[in-house]
N, C-alpha and C positions, 0 to 999 in steps of 0.2 A: 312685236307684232305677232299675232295668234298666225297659225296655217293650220289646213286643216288636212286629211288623209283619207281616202277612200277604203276602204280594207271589205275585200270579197272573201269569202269560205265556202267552199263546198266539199262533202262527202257522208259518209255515214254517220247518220243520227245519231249521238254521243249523250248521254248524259253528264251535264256540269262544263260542255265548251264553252254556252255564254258565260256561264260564270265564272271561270278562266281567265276569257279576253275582259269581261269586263275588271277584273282585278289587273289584270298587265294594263290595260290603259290608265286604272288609277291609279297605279302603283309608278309611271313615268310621269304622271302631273297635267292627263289630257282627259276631257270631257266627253262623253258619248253625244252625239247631236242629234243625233237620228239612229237607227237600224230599224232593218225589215230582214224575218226570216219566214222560211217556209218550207212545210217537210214534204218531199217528194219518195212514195215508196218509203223505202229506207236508209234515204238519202236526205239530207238537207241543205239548203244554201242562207245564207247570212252577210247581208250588205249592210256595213254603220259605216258613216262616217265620224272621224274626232276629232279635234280641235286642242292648241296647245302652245306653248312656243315652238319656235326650231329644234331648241337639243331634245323636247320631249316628243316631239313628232320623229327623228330622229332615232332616236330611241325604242318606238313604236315600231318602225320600219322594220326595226331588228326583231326585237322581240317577239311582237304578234310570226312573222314565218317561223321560227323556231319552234315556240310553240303548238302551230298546228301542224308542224312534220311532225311532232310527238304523239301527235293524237292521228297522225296517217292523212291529215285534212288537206286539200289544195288550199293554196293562198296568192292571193292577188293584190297588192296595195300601192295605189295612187296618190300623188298627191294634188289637192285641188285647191281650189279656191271659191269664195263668194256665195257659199250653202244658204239657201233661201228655207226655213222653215214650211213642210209642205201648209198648205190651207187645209184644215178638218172640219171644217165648218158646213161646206159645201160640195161635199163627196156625193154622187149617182154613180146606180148603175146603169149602162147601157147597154141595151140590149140590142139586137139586128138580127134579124132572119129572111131570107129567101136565097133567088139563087144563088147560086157561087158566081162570082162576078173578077174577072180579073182586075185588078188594081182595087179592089174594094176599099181593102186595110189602108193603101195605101192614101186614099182621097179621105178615108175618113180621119186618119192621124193628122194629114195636111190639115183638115179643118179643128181641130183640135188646139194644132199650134198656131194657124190663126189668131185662136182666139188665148193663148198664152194657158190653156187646158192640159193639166199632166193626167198622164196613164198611169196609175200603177199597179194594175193587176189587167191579166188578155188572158182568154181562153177561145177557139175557133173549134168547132165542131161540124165534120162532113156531114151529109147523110149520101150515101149513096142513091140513083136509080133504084126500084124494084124491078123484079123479074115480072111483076104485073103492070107496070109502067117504066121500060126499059128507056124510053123515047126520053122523058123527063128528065130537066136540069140537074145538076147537084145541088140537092141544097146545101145552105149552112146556116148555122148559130153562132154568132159572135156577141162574147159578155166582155166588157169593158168596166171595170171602176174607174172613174175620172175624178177629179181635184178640180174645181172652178173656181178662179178666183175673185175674190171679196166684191168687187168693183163691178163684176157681169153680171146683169139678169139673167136669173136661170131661164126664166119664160122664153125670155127671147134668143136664145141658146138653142133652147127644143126644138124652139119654133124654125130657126135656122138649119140645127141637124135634118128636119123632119123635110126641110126643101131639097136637102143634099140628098135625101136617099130617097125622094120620088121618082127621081126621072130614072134612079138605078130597079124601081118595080121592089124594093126592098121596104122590107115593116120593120121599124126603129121605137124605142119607149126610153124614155130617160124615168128611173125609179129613184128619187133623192134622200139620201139616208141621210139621219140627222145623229 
């Protein structure tokens, strides 16, 4: 029976670490299924999951941390179960702007998972008051890329997010990349 292993990395942008891990996972007899990385400053982080038997999952465990003490990298590795291919079919951006709202993020993620919608990219952006309108809310800017899955009308998605954030005074756009 396959398992599979989370494996997290973070630290200094390195040239040649995927290509590294990706030779230690095929070098123990496991599959990459996924990864997402993304460079921060002069930092980077790197989430794959792999998939294997036990003794090569096993084997992974080991190998992948040793490895990136060599290279000074943090490492994290889980093991999971039941990795669902994301949907790329039916990726938006989402967008939200007005005030700052307590529980904003939170009411919109709820409706998200409602609707069985994965996040995989957040950015939140303040605006402070001006000294010329000190009185004035904070604003913000909230970007979301979403994953909807195959089975949902996007229209009617929009149409639903677009109810969620009236009664918050908040302006929402779903932009749907193809």
């Amino acid at each position: 029976m396959k398992q599979q292993l989370i494996i997290t990395i973070l630290g200094a942008d390195q040239f040649g670490v995927l290509s590294n891990l990706a030779e230690i996972v095929s070098s123990v007899g496991c599959n990459i299924l996924d990864s997402r990385q993304a460079t921060y400053g002069k930092d980077f982080s790197l989430t794959m999951i792999i998939e294997g038997s036990q003794s090569a999952i096993t084997k992974a465990e080991c190998l992948v941390p040793q490895t990136c003490q060599k290279h000074n990298l943090l490492s994290l590795v889980k093991r999971t179960s039941a990795h669902n291919k994301q949907n790329l079919e039916n990726i938006a951006d989402v967008i939200i702007r007005g005030d700052s709202t307590p529980g904003l993020i939170d009411n919109v993620t709820k409706f998200f998972a409602i609707y069985r919608i994965s996040v995989s990219a957040f950015r939140l952006k303040f605006v402070e008051p001006t000294e010329a309108n000190p009185s004035s809310a904070r604003q913000m800017k909230c970007k979301m890329v979403i994953s909807i899955p195959h089975e949902l009308e996007v229209t009617e998605i929009e149409r639903a997010f677009h109810t969620l954030l009236q009664p918050l005074n908040l302006r929402g756009e779903f932009r749907q990349n193809h």
